[in-house]
Backbone as ProteinMPNN parsed JSONL, in Angstrom:
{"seq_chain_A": "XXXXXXXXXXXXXXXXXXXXXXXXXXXXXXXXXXXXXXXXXXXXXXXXXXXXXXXX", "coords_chain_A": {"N_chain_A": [[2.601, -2.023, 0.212], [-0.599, -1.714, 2.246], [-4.362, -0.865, 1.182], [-5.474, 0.39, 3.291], [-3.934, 1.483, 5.009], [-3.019, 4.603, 6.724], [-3.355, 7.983, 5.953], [-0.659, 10.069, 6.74], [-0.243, 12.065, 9.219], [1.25, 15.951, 9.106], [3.105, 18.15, 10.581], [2.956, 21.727, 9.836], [4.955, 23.817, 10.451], [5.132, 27.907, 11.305], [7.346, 31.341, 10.324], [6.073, 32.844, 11.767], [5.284, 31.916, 14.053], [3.12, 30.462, 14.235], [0.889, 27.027, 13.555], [0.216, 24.411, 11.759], [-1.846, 21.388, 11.648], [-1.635, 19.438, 9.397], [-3.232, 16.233, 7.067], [-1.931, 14.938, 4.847], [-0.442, 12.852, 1.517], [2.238, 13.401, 1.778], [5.257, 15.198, 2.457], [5.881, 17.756, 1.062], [2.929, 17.948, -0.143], [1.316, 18.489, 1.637], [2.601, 21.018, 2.463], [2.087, 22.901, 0.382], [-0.907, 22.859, 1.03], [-1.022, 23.826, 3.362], [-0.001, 26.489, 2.825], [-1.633, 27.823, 1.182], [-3.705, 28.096, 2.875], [-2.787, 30.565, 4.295], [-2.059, 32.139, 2.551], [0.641, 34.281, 1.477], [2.312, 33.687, 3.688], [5.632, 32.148, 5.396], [7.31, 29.388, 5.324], [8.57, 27.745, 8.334], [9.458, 25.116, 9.035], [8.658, 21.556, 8.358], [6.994, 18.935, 9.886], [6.682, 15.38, 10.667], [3.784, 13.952, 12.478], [4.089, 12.354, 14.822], [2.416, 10.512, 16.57], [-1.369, 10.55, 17.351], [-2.908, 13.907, 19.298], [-4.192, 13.157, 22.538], [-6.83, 13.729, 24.212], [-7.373, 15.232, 27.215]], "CA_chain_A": [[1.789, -1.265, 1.143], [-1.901, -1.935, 2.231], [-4.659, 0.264, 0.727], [-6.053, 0.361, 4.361], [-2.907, 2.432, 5.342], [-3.975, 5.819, 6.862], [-2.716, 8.95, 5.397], [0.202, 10.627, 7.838], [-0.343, 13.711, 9.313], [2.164, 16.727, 9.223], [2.717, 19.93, 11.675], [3.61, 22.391, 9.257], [5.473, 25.634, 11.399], [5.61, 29.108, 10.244], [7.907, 31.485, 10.781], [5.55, 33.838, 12.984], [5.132, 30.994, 15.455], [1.897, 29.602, 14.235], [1.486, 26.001, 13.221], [-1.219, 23.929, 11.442], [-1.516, 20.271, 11.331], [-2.593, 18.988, 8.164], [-3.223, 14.804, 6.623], [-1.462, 14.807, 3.43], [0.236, 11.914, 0.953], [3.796, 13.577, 1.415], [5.486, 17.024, 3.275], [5.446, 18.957, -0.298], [1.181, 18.856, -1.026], [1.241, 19.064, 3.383], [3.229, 22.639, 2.485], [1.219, 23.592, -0.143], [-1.913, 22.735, 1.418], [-0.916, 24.942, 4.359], [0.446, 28.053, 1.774], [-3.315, 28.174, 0.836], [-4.866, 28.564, 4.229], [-1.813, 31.202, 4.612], [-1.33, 33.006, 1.582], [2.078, 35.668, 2.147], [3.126, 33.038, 5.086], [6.872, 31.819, 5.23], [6.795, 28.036, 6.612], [9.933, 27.451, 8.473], [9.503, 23.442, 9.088], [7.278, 20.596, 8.272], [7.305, 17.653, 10.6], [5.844, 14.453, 10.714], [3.139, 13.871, 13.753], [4.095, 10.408, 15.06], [1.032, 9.807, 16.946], [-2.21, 12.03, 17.528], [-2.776, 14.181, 20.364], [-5.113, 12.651, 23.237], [-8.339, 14.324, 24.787], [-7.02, 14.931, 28.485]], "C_chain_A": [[0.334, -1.648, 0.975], [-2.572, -0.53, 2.027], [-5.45, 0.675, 2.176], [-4.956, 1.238, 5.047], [-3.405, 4.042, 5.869], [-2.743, 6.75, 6.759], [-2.023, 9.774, 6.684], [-0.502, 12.036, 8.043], [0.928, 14.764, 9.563], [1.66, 17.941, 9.873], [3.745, 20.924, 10.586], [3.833, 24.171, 10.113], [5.744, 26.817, 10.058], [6.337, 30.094, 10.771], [7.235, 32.63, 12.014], [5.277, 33.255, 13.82], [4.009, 30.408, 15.786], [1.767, 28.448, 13.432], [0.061, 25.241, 12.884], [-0.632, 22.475, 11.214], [-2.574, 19.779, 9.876], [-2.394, 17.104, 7.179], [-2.826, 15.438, 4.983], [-0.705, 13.381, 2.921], [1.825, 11.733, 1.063], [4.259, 14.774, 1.988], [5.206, 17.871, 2.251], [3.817, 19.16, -0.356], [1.098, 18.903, 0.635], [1.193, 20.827, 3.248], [2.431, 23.19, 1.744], [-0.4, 23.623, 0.272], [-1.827, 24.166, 1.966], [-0.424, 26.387, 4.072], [-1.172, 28.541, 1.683], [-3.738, 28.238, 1.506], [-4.404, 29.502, 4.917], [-1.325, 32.072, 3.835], [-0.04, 33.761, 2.356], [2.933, 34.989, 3.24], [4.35, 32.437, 4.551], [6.536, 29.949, 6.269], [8.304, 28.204, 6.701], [9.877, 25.669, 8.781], [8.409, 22.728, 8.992], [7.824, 19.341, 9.119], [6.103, 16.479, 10.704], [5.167, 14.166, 12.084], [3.194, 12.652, 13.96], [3.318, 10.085, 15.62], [0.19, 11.164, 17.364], [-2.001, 12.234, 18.984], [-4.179, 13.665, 21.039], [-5.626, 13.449, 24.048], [-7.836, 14.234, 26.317], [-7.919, 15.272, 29.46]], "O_chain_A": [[-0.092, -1.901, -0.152], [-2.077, 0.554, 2.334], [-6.254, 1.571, 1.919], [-5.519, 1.851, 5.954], [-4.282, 4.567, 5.183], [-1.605, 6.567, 7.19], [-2.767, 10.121, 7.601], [-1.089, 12.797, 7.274], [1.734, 14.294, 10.366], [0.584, 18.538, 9.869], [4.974, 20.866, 10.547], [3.134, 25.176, 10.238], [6.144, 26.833, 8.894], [6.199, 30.042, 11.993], [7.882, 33.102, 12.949], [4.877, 33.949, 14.755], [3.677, 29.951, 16.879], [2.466, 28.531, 12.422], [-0.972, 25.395, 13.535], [0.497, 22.214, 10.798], [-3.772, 19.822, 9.595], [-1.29, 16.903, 6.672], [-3.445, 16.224, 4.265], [-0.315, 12.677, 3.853], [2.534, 10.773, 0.761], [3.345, 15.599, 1.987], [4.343, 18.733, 2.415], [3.352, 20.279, -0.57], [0.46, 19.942, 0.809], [0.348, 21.635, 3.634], [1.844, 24.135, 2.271], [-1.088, 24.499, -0.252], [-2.24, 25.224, 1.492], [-0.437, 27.293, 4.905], [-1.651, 29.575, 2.15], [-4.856, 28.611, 1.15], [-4.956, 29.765, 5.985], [-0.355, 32.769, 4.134], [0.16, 33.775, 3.57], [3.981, 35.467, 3.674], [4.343, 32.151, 3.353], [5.915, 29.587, 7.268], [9.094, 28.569, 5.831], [10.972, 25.237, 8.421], [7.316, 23.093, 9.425], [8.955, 18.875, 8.979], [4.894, 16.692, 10.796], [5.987, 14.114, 13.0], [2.462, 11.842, 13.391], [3.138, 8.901, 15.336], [0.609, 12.295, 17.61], [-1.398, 11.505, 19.772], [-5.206, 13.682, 20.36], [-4.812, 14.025, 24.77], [-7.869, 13.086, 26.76], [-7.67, 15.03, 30.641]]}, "name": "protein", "num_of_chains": 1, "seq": "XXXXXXXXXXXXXXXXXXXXXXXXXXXXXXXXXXXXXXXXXXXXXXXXXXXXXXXX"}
């Protein structure tokens, strides 16, 4: 892998139906990222963002 590689981004869902995208190394420090901007929150899925969203 090149060190020029850019760090993925993940949409981590929760189960009250709100959803944060956050650049992490991996889905686990993604989840914990998003626990900490969420304390008491339940995540129900983390997904990988295959390309960003565009300015319409």
């Amino acid at each position: 892998m090149s060190d020029t590689a850019a760090t993925p981004i993940f949409r981590v869902h929760f189960h009250d139906g709100t959803s944060v995208d956050i650049s992490a190394a991996n889905s686990l420090i993604a989840e914990r990222d998003a626990r900490k901007g969420r304390p008491g929150s339940f995540v129900k899925k983390i997904k990988l963002v295959r390309e960003e969203k565009r300015d319409a």
